[in-house]
C-alpha positions in Angstrom: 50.2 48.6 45.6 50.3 50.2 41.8 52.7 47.1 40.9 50.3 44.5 42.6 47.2 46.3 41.5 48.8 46.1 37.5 49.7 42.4 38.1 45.4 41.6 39.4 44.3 43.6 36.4 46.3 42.8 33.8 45.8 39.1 34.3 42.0 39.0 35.4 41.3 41.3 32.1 42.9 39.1 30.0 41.9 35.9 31.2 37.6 37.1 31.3 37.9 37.9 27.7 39.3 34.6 26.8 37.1 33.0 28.8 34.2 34.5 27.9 35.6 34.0 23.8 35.6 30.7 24.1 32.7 30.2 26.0 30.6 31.8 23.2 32.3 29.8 20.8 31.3 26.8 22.5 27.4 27.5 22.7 26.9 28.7 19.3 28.9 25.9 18.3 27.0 23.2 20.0 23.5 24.5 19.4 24.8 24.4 15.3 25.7 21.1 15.7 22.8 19.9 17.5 20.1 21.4 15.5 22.5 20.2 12.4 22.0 16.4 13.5 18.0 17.3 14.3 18.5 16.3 18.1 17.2 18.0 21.0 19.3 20.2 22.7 18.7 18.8 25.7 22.5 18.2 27.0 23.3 20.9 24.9 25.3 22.9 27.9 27.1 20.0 29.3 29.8 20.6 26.6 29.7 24.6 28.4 29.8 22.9 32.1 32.4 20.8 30.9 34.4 24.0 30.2 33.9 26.1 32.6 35.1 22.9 35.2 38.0 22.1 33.5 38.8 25.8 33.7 38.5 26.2 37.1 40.1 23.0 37.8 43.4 24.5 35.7 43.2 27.6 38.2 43.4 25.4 41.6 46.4 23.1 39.7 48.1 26.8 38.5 47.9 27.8 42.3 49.1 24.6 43.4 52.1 24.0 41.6 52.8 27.8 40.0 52.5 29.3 43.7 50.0 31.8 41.5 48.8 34.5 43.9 46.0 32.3 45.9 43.3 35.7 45.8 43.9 36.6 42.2 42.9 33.0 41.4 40.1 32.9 43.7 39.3 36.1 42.3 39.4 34.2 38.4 37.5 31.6 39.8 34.7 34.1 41.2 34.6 35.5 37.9 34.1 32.5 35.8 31.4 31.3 38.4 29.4 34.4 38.4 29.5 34.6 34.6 28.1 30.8 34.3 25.6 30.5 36.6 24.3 33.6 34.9 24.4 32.1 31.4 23.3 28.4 31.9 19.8 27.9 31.0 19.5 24.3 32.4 18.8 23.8 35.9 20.9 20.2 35.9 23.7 22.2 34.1 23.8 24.9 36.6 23.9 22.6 39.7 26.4 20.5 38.4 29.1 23.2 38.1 28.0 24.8 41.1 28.9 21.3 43.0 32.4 21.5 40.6 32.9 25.1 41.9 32.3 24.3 45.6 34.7 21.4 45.2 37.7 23.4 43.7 37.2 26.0 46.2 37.3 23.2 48.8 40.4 21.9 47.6 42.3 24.8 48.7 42.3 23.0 52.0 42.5 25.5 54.9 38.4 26.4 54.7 36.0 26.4 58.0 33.2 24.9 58.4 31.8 28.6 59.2 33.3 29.5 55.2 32.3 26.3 54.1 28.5 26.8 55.2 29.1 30.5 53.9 30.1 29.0 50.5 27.4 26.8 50.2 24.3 29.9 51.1 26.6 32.0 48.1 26.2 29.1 45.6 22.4 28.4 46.8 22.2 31.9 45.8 23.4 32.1 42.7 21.2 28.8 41.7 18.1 30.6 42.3 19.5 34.0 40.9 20.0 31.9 37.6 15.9 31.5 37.9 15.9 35.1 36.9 19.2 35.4 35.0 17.8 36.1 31.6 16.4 39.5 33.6 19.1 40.3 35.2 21.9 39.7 31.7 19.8 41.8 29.8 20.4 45.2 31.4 24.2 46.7 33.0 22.4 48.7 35.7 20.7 45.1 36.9 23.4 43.0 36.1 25.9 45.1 38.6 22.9 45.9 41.2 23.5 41.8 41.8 27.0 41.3 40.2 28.8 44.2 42.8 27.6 43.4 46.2 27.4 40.1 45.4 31.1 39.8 45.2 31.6 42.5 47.7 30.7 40.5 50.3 31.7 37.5 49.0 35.2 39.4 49.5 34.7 40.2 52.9 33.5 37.3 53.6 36.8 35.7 53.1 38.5 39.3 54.7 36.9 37.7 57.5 38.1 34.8 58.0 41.7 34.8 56.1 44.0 37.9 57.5 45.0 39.4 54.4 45.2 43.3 54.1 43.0 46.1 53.7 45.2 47.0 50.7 45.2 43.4 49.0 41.5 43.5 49.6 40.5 46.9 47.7 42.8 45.7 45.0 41.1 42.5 44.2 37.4 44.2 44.6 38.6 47.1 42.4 39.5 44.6 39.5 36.6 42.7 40.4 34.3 45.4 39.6 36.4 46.4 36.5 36.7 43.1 35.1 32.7 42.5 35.7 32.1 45.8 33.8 34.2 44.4 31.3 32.4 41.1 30.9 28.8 41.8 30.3 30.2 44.6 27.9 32.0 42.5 25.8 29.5 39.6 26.4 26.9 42.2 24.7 29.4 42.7 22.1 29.6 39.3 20.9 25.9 38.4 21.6 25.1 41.2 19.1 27.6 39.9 16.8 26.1 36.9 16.7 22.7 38.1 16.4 23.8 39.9 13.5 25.7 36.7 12.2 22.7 34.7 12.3 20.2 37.3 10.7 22.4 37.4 8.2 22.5 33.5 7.6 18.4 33.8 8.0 18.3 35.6 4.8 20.6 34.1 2.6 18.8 30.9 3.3 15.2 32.0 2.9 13.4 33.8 0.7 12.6 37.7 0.8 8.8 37.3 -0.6 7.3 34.0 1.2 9.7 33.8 4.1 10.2 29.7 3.9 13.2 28.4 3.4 15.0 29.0 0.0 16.8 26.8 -2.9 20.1 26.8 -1.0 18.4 25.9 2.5 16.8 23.4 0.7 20.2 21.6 -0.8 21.9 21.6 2.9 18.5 20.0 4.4 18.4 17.3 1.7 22.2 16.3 1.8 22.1 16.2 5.7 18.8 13.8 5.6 20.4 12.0 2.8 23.5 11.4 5.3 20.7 10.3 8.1 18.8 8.0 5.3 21.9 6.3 4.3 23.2 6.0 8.0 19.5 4.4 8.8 18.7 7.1 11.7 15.1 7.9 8.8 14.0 4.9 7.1 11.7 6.3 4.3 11.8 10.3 3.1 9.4 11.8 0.8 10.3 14.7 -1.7 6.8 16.7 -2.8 7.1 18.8 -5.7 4.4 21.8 -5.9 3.2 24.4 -8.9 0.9 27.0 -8.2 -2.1 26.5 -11.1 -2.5 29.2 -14.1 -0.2 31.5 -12.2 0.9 33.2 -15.4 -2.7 33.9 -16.2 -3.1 35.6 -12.4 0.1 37.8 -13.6 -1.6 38.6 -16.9 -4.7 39.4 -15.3 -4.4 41.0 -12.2 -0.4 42.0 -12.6 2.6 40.8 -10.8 1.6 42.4 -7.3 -1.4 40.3 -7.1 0.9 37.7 -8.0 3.3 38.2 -5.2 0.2 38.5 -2.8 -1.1 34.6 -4.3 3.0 33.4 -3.3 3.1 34.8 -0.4 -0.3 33.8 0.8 0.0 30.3 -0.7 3.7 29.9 0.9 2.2 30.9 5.0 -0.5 28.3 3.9 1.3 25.4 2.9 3.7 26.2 5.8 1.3 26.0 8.1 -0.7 22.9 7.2 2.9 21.5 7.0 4.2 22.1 9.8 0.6 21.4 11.8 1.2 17.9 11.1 4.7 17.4 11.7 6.7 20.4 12.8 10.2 18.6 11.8 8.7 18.6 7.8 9.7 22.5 5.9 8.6 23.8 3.4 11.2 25.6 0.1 10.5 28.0 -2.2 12.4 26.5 -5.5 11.7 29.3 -7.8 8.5 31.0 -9.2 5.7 29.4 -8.4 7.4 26.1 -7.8 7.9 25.1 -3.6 9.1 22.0 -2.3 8.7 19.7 0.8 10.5 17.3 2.5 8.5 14.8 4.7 11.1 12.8 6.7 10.1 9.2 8.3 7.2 8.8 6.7 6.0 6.2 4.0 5.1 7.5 0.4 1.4 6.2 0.6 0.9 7.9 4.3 2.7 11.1 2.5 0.0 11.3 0.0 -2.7 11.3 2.7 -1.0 14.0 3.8 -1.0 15.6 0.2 -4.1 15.0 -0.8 -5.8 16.6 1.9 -4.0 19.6 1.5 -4.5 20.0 -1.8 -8.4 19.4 -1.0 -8.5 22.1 1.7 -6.5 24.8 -0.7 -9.7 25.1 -2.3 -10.7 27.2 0.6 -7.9 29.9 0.4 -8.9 32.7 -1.6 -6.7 36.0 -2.0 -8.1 39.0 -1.9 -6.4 41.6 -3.8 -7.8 45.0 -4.6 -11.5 43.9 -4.7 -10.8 40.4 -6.4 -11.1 37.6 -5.1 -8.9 34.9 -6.2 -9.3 31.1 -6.4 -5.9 28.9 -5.9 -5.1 25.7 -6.4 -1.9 23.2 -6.9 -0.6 20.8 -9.1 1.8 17.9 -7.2 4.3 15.2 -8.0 5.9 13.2 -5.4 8.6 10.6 -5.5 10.9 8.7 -2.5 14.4 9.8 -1.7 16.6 7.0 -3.0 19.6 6.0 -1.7 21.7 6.9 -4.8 20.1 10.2 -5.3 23.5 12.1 -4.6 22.6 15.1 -5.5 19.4 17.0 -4.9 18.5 17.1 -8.7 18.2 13.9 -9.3 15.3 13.5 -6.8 13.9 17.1 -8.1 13.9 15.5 -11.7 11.9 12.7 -11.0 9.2 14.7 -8.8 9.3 17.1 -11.6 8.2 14.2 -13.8 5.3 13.1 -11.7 4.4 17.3 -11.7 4.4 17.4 -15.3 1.6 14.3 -15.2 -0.5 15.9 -12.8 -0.3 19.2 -15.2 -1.2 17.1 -18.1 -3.9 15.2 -16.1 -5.9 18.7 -15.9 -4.2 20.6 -12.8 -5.0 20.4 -9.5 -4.4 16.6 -8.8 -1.8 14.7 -7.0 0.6 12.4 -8.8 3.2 9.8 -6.6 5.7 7.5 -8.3 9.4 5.7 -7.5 
């Protein structure tokens, strides 16, 4: 029993972490990639159900030709099936692989119809368990409360109706529970990993004062709808350049924390005006009192619309700082993204040019040009 008991454990440990490795892997991977080509992730998880099938399709073609112990792989198989319904997010995802999983454990070929119809109610539970999932992943005492007695009687369901002993039967549900502690442990593990991964990408790529989007976030976004302009999926992509008016004078006169309070408020303002008309446009902070914005599929003309009605309704924000009140308002030069702008620069440049006109026009005025 200690020999077969080592054997179950051994492999069922070793084979949840990888699974569960590579399944991570796989959804941070795909939402990166989706969000990098500015699609929806709307089949985002098939790449995850595609996994998980092909994984439990390996385990009925290990049994079948390795002779693999038939209960340690069913016991694999409950694992992986329990750990995706419970992590799929997409109701078409989910049912999918639940029809995959009823099919490999079908294939085994010596079911009932009375485990068959027992098969089917355990899967029907799981797809409305996964209703609640993001409840039940988020705490160990909940995720057991379902996780132990779910696969407890899935295991006596099949001590039921399959003769195998008492003793082979304590051994697989003692690993079970084991390796299910195991999994959301280490699951939590690399979901705080990642967190921490991506909080640390956050701030590298925006800035500490305003919050939007920083210099370097603002290179990666204009290569990547470069790409998308040259490969025709945007036709037209404007590049706005914006300077805060007399902001050395609002240092000199109130000092540099009234300053920071005339960024930050100016940044959420833009921002949100911005994003109010199309969420997909951002908004960068390129240094001092400089920010940038990239509209995508929109003409130049239509842009400065846009523009000049922001620049029109700045009048209105006024930022209070101890007991003054102070008045903003923006300079802006705006150009086209051209096919042979490589590099960011060059498209800066030439915004910069049209910036320097509306400076020398008398602030606070709009200037567009090719």
């Amino acid at each position: 029993m200690v020999l077969h008991l080592f054997n179950t454990f051994f492999w069922s440990f070793f084979f949840a972490i990888g699974y569960i490795s590579i399944y991570r892997r796989i959804e941070e991977g795909t939402i990166r990639w989706y969000r990098s080509k500015q699609v929806m992730l709307r089949f985002g998880e098939l790449a995850l159900v595609v996994y998980a099938s092909s994984v439990e399709i390996s385990l009925r073609i290990l049994h079948h030709f390795l002779t693999t112990n038939l209960w340690t792989m069913v016991n694999l198989q409950t694992v992986v099936a329990l750990y995706t319904c419970l992590t799929l997010r997409n109701k078409g995802a989910n049912l999918l692989f639940l029809l995959v999983t009823l099919a490999t454990f079908g294939s085994y070929g010596t079911l009932t119809w009375g485990l068959w119809l027992a098969l089917i109610g355990l899967l029907i539970i799981l797809f409305v368990v996964n209703l609640q999932s993001a409840w039940l992943v988020g705490n160990l005492s909940r995720y057991l409360a379902f996780v132990l007695p779910f696969g407890t009687f899935t295991w006596l369901l099949f001590k039921a109706f399959y003769a195998f002993s008492w003793q082979s039967l304590l051994v697989q549900l003692f690993c079970y529970v084991c390796v299910e502690t195991i999994v959301f442990q280490y699951s939590i593990l690399l979901k705080n990993r990642g967190a921490a991964s991506a909080k640390l990408i956050y701030e590298t790529m925006h800035d500490r004062l305003t919050g939007v989007p920083n210099w370097a976030k603002f290179n990666q976004d204009f290569q990547l709808y470069h790409e998308l302009m040259l490969s025709t999926q945007i036709n037209e992509i404007v590049l706005v350049a914006i300077d805060i008016d007399h902001f050395k004078q609002i240092n000199d006169t109130y000092g540099h924390l009234a300053g920071n309070a005339v960024l930050t408020s100016f940044a959420h303002n833009l921002q949100t005006y911005i994003h109010q008309v199309n969420s997909e446009w951002e908004v960068y902070r390129a240094g001092g009192e400089e920010f940038n914005v990239i509209m995508a599929g929109i003409d130049q003309a239509a842009a400065k619309q846009v523009v000049e009605a922001y620049r029109q309704q700045l009048h209105e924000l006024h930022v209070m700082y101890e007991g003054n009140k102070i008045n903003v308002t923006a300079s802006v030069g705006m150009t086209k993204l051209q096919g042979n702008d490589v590099q960011a620069e060059d498209t800066i440049k030439r915004a910069g040019q049209y910036l320097y006109q509306a400076k020398q026009a008398g602030r606070d005025a709009v200037i567009a040009g090719y």
